[in-house]
C-alpha positions as CSV (number, residue, x, y, z in Angstrom):
1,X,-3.6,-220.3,154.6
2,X,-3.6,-223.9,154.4
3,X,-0.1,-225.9,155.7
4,X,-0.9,-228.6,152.9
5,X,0.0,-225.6,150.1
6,X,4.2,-226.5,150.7
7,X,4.0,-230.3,151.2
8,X,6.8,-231.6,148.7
9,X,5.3,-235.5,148.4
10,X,1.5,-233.5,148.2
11,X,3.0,-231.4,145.0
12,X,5.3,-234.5,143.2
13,X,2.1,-236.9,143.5
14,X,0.0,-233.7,141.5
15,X,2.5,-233.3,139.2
16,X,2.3,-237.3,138.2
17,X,-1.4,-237.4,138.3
18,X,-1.9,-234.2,136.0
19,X,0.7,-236.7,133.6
20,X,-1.8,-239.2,133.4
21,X,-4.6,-236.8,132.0
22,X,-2.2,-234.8,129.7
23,X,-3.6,-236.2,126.6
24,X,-7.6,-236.6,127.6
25,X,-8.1,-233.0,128.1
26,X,-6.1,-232.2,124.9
27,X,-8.7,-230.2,122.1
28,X,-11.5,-229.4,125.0
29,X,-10.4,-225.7,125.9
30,X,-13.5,-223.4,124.3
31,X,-15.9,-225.9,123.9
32,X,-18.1,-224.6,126.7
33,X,-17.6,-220.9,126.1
34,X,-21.3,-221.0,124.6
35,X,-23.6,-220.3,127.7
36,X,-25.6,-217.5,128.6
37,X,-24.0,-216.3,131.8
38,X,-27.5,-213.5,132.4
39,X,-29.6,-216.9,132.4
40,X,-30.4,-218.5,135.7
41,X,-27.7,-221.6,136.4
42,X,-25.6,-223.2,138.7
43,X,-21.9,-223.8,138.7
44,X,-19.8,-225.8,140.5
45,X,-16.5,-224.5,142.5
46,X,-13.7,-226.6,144.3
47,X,-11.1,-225.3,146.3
48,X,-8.3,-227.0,148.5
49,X,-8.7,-224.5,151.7
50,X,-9.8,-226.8,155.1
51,X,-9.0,-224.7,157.9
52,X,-12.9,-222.7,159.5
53,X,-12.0,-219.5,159.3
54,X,-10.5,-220.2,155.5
55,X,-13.8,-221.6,154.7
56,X,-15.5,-219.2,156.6
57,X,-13.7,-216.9,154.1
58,X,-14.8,-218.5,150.9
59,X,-18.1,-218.8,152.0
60,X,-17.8,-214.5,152.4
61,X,-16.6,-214.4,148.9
62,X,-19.1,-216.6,147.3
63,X,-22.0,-214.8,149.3
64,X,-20.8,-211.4,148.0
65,X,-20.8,-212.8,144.4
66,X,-24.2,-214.3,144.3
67,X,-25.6,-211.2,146.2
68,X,-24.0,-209.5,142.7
69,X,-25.2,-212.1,140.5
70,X,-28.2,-213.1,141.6
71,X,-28.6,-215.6,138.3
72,X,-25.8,-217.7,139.2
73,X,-26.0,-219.8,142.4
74,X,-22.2,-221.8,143.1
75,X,-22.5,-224.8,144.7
76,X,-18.9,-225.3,146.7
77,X,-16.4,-227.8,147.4
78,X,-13.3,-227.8,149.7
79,X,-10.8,-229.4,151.2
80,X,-10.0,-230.6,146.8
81,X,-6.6,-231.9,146.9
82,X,-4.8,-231.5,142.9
83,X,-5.0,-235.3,143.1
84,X,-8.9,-235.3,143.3
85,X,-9.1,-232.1,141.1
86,X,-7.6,-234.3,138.1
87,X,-9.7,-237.3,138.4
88,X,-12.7,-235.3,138.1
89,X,-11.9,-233.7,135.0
90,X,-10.5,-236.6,133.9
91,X,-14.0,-238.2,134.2
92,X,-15.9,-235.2,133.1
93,X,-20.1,-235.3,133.7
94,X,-21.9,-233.6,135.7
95,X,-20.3,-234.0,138.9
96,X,-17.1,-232.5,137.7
97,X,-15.8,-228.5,138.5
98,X,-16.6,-225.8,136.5
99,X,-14.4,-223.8,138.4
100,X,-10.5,-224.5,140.6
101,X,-8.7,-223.2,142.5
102,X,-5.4,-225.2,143.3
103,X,-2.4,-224.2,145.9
104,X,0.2,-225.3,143.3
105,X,1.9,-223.1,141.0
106,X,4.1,-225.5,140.1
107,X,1.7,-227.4,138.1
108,X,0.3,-224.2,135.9
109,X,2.4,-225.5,132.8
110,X,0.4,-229.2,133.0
111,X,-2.6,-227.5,133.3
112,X,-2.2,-224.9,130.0
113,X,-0.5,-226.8,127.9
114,X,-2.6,-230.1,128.6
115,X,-5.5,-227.9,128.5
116,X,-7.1,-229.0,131.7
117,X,-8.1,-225.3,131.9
118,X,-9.1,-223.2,129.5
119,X,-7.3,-220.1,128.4
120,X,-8.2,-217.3,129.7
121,X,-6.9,-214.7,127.4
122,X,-10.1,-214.3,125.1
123,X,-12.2,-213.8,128.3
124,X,-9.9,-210.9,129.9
125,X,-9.4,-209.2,126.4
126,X,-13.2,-209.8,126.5
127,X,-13.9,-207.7,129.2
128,X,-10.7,-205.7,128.9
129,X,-8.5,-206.6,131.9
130,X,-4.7,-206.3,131.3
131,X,-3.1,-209.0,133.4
132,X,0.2,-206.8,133.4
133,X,-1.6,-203.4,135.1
134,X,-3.9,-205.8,137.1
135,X,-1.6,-208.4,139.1
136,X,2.0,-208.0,140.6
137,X,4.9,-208.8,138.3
138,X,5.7,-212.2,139.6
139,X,2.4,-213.1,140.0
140,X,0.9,-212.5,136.2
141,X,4.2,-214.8,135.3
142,X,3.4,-217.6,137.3
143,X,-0.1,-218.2,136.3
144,X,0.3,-218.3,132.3
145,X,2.8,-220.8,130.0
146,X,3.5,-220.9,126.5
147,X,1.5,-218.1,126.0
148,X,-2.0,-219.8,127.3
149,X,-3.1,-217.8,130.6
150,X,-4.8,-220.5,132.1
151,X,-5.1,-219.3,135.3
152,X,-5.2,-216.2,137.6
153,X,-4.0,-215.6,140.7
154,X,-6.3,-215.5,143.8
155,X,-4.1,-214.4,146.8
156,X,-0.5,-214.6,147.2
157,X,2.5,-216.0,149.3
158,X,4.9,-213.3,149.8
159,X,8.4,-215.0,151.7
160,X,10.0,-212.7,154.1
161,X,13.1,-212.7,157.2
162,X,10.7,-213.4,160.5
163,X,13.7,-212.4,163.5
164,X,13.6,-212.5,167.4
165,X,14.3,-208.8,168.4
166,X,14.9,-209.8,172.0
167,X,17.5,-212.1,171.1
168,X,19.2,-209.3,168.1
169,X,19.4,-206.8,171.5
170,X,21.3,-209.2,173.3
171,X,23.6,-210.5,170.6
172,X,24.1,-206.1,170.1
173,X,22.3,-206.4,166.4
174,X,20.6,-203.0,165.2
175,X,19.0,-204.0,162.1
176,X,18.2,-207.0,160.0
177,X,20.3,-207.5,157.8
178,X,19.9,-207.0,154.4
179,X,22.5,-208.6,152.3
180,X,23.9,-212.1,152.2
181,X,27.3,-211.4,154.1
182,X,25.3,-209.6,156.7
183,X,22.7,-212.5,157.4
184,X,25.9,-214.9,157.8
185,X,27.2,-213.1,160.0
186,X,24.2,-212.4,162.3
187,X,23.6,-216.2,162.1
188,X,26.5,-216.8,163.6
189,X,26.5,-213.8,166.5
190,X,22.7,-215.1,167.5
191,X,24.0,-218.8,167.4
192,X,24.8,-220.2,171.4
193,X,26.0,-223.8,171.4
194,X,25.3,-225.9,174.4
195,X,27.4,-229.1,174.4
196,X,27.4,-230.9,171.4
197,X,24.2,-229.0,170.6
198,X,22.9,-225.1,170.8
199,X,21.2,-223.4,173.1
200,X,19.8,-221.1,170.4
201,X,20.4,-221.4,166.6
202,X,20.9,-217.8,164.4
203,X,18.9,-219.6,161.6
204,X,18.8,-223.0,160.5
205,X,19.9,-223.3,157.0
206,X,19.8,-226.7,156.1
207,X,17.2,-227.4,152.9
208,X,15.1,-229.7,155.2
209,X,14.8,-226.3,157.8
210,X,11.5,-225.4,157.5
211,X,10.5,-223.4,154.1
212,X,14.8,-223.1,153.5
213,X,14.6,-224.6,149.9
214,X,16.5,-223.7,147.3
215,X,13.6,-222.1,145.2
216,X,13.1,-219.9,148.3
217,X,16.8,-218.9,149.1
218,X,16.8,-218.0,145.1
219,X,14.5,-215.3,145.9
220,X,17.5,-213.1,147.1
221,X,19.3,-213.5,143.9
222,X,17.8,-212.9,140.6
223,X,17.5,-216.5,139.0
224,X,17.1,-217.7,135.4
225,X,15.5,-220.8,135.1
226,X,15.4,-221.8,131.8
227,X,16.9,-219.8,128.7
228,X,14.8,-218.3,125.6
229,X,15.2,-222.0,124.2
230,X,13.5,-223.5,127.1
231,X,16.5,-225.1,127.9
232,X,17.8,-225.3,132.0
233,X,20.0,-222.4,132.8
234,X,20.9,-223.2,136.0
235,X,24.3,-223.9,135.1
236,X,24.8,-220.9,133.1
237,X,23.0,-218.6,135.1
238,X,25.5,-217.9,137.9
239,X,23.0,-217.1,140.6
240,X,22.8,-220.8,140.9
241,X,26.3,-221.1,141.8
242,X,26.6,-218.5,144.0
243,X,23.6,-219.6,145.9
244,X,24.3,-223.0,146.5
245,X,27.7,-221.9,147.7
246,X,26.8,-219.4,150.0
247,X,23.7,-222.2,151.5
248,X,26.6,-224.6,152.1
249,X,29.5,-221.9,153.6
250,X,26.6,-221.2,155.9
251,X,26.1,-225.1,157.0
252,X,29.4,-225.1,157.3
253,X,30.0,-221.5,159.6
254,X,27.3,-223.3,162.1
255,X,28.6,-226.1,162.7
256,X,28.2,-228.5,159.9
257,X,25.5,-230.5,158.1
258,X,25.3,-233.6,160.7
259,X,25.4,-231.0,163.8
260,X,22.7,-229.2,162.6
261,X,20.4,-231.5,161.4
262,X,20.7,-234.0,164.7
263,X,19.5,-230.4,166.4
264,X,16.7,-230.1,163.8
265,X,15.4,-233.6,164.7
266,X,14.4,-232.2,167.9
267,X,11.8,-229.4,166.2
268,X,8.0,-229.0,166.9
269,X,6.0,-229.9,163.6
270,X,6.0,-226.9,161.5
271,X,2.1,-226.0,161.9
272,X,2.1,-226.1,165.5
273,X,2.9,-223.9,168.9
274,X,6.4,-226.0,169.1
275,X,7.6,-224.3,165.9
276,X,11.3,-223.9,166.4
277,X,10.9,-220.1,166.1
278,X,8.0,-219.5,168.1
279,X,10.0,-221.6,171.1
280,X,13.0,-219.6,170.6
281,X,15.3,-222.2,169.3
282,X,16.2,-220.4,166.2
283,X,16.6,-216.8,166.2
284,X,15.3,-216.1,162.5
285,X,13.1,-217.5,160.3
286,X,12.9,-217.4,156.6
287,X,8.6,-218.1,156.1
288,X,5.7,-216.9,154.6
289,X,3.3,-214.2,155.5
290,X,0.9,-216.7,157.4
291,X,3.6,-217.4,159.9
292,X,3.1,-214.1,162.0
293,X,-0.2,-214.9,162.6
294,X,0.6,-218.2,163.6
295,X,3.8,-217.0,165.6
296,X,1.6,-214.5,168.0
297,X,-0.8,-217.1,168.8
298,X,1.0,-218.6,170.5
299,X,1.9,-216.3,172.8
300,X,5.8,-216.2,172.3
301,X,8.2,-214.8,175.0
302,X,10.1,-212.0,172.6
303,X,9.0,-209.2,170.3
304,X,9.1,-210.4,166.6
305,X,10.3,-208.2,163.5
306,X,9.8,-209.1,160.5
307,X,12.0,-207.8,157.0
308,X,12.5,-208.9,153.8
309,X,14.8,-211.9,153.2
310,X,18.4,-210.6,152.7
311,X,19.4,-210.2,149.2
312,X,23.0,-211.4,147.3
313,X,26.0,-208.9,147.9
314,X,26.0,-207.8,144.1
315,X,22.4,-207.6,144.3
316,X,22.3,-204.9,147.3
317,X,20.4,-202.3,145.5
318,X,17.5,-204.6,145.3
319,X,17.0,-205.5,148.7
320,X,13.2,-205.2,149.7
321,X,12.5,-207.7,147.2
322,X,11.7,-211.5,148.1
323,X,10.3,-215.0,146.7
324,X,6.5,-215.1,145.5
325,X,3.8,-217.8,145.1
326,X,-0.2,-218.6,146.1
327,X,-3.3,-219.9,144.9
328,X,-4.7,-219.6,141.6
329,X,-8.1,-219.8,140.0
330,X,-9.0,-221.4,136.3
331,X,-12.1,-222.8,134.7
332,X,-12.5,-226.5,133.5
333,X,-12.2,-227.7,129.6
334,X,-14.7,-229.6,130.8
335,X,-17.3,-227.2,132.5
336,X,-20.2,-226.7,129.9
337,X,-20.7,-223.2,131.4
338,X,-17.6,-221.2,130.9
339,X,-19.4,-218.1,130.8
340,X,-21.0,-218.2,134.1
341,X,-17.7,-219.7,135.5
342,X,-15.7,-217.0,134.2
343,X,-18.1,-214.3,136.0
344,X,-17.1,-215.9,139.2
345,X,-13.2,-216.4,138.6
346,X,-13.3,-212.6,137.4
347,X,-15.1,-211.6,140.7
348,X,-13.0,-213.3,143.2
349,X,-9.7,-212.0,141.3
350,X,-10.0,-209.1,139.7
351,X,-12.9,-207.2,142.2
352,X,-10.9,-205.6,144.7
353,X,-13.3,-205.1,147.5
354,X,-13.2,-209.1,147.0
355,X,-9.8,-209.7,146.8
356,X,-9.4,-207.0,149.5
357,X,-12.1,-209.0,151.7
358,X,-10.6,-212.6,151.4
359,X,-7.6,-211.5,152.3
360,X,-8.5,-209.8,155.7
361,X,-9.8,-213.0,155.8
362,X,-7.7,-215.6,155.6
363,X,-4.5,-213.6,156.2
364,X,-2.8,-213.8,152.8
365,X,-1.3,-211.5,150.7
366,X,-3.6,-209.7,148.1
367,X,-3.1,-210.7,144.5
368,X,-4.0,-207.3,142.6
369,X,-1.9,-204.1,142.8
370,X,-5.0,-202.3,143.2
371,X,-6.2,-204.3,146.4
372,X,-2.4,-204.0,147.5
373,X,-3.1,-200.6,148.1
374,X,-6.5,-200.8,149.3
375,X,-7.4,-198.6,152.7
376,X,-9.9,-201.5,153.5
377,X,-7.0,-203.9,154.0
378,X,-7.1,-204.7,157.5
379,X,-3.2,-205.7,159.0
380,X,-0.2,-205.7,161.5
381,X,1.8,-203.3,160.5
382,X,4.0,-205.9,160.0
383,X,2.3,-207.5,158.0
384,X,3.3,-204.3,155.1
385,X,6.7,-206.0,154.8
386,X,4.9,-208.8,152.7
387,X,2.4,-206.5,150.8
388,X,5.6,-204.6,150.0
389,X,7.5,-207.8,148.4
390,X,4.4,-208.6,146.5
391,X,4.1,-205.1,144.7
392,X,7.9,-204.8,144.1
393,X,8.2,-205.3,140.4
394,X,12.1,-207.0,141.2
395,X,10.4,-210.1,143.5
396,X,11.0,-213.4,141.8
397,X,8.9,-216.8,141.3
398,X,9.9,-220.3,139.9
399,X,8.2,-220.3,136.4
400,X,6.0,-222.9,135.3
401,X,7.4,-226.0,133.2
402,X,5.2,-229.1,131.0
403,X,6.2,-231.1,133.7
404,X,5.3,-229.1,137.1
405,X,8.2,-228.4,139.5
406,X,10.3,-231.8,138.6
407,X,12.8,-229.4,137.9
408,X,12.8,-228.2,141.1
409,X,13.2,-231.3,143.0
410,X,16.0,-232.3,140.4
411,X,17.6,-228.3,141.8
412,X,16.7,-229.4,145.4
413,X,18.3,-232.9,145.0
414,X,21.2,-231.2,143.9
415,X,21.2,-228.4,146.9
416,X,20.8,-232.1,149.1
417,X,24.1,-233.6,147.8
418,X,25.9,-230.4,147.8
419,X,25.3,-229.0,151.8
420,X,26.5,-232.9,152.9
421,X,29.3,-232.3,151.3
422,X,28.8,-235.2,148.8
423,X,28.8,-233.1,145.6
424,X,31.7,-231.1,145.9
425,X,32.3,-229.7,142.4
426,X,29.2,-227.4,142.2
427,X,29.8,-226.6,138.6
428,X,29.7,-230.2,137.8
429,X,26.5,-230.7,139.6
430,X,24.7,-227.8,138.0
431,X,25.8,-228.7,134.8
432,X,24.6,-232.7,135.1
433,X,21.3,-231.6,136.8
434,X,20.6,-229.7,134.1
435,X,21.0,-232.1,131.2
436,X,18.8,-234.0,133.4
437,X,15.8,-231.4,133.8
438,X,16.4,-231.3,130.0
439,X,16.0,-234.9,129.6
440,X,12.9,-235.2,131.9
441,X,10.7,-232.1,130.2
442,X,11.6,-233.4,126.7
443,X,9.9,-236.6,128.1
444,X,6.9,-235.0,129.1
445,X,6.2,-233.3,125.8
């Protein structure tokens, strides 16, 4: 997977530049559903992945589709940021996509309801795939709003507990541990100060910790976003609460905000062999599937387990489950060859010798329950832990809003303000951040 999928400032400038085309897509969606997809043509696809053995992967897919379709040759372009994605369609012509594929979820609500993509309903019923037998629960919510499907998904991010075994045997830890109160606790058993520092951190909990945002710590509860209205629930919801309370009691059991976070400024960069994890700084890791891969090569010095993220105390009985994202796929208002396009986002989503094949390639999670299950999937046996979250029906994703994931980084800001120790009343806070997210997505409509 690519590292630029969970860049915050990559994601916020997205969401803004999606804003600015809002209105010039509007009234496009269908008006190129009128090619003959068995005639000899070209389409055009652009995708975000960068890395040679991604590409290498895409290039695998596309081969296998054209070998399938021999009519329809894809000429392809990567390394498409959202940024670049949205002036193209903004300009249209020739030169512009006829199909995407886009690393941020968060933005699926711009995209349907500005109708940047089409919707992709009429073309499923069409061919009679049901999104809710064909993709994971989490993952079939993430990639529709408002009723318009207008994308799929193409490969997942599953988010799972990543834990130095070595270091569990010494500290006289059997197990993972599998609910909140447990996790605290371990944190603090595999935690060895040095000085004014440590020697080896249990798990660094602060929001700027690598992949420890709120969204992703939300994964162990069961979170309602937004109410039937489409109104913020985060203050009602009290999985909000309880979250951000347990985050900051945790902050608090290692030795406080400014401690840890003069300790973080000392990490590798979070795509390289200086990882904090991979050099044994921290003991556990909350992270995507990708990171084992990344984690083995290079070469650590312990034995590392993998389990799902631990859930909240009331929420025992659920354990297993954990925080879901990924790519998806969707075809330009714009493209004049919908048809042939749709041919070619069916193929690399709902085939599952495809989906099966990209992910063996690229190291992802599959995105259909069917290539979940596949005997071609080819895997660490570690690696199950993630396939596991994806397929259980009680995993959890952040749901798409008009305005991307502003809501998000209003939660996060929050989350920022509350683990310093600056908003103290967390009742207050969740109750002003959500007038605000209300505010801000009644702008954008």
């Amino acid at each position: 997977m690519s590292g630029n999928r969970r860049k915050p400032a990559a994601a916020l400038a997205a969401t803004a530049a999606i804003a600015l085309f809002a209105s010039a897509c509007t009234g496009q969606s269908g008006s190129g559903a009128n090619d003959d997809a068995s005639k000899e043509t070209t389409i055009t696809f652009w995708h975000g992945w960068s890395a040679p053995g991604e590409v290498k992967g895409i290039e695998a897919t596309i081969a296998a589709f054209e070998k399938a379709h021999s009519n329809i040759h894809v000429k392809v372009v990567g390394n498409m940021t959202d940024d670049k994605i949205n002036q193209a369609l903004r300009a249209g012509g020739s030169k512009a996509p006829d199909v995407v594929s886009s690393f941020t979820t968060n933005n699926v609500g711009k995209f349907c309801s500005s109708k940047a993509f089409v919707d992709l309903n009429p073309f499923l019923e069409k061919d009679g795939i049901d999104p809710e037998t064909t993709f994971p629960k989490a993952m079939n919510e993430y990639t529709q709003f408002d009723g318009v499907r207008c994308t799929v998904p193409l490969l997942g991010d599953a988010y799972g507990l990543y834990y130095n075994k070595d270091a569990f045997e010494k500290a006289g830890i059997a197990n993972p541990p599998k609910t909140w109160s447990e996790f605290a606790a371990d944190a603090k058993k595999l935690t060895k100060t040095k000085g004014d520092s440590y020697e080896q951190l249990g798990f660094m909990p602060t929001y700027h910790g690598y992949e420890a945002t709120t969204e992703h710590y939300l994964g162990g509860w069961n979170p309602s976003y937004f109410d039937a209205d489409g109104k913020s629930n985060i203050a009602k919801d009290p999985a909000f609460a309880a979250m951000l309370t347990n985050q900051k009691k945790l902050v608090d059991s290692l030795g406080g905000y400014t401690k840890l976070e003069k300790f973080r400024a000392g990490f590798g960069d979070e795509w390289g062999a200086k990882h904090p994890f991979h050099t044994g700084q921290v003991a556990m890791q909350l992270d995507g599937e990708w990171r084992l891969g990344m984690a083995e090569d290079t070469k650590p010095k312990f034995e590392i387990g993998v389990a799902p993220m631990p859930v909240a105390d009331d929420e025992a009985d659920t354990y297993g489950k954990g925080y879901l994202t990924g790519t998806i796929a969707g075809i330009a208002a714009t493209s004049s060859k919908q048809n042939a396009a749709w041919e070619l986002v069916k193929f690399m989503t709902t085939d599952t010798d495809a989906v099966v094949n990209f992910a063996n390639a690229i190291h992802n999670v599959p995105s259909t329950l069917a290539a979940l299950k596949s005997p071609k999937l080819k895997y660490d046996p570690r690696f199950k832990t993630f396939l596991d979250i994806a397929a259980n029906p009680k995993s959890t994703t952040t749901p798409p809003s008009v305005n991307g994931g502003a809501y998000l980084t209003s939660l996060q800001n929050l989350g920022y303000d509350v683990e310093k120790g600056e908003q103290k009343d967390i009742k207050a806070g969740l109750e002003k951040t959500a007038k605000e997210i209300d505010a801000a997505i009644a702008q954008a409509k």
